[in-house]
Residue, then its C-alpha position, 0 to 999 in steps of 0.5 A: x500500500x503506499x501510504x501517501x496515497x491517504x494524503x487529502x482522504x477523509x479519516x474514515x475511509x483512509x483508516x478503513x484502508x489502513x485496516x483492510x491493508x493491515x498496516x500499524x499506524x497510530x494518529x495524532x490530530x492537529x489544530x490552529x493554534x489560532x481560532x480564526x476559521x472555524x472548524x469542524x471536529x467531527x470532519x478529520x481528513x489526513x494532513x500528513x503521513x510518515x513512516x514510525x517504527x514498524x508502521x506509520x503515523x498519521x496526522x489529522x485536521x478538523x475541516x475548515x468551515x467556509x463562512x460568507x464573506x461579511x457574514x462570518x457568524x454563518x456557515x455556508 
């Protein structure tokens, strides 16, 4: 499996890969160190990929939440 192909992918669908390939991995999750944009926590998708040990290590973001340009408050 070449792992970097996960990059981009939404979480679930990119650990349901790694489960099905067998291959170990453990994920951390990042987050601004800002609140700027909001984000959507239940949203993660795969930011970066490295090799860890005899596997891999896979680091999350929360999805963005777009907002209207003036109308912050609201999501689009």
């Amino acid at each position: 499996m070449d792992c970097q192909s996960l990059v981009a992918l939404p979480w679930e669908e990119a650990e349901a890969l790694l489960q099905d390939s067998g291959v170990p991995y453990e994920r951390e999750i990042t987050r601004p160190v800002r609140d700027f944009f909001k984000t959507d926590e239940q949203r993660l998708y795969v930011l970066r990929v490295q090799e860890h040990g005899q596997g891999i290590k896979v680091t999350l973001g929360a999805k963005v939440i777009p907002s209207v340009q003036g109308h912050q408050d609201k999501e689009v």
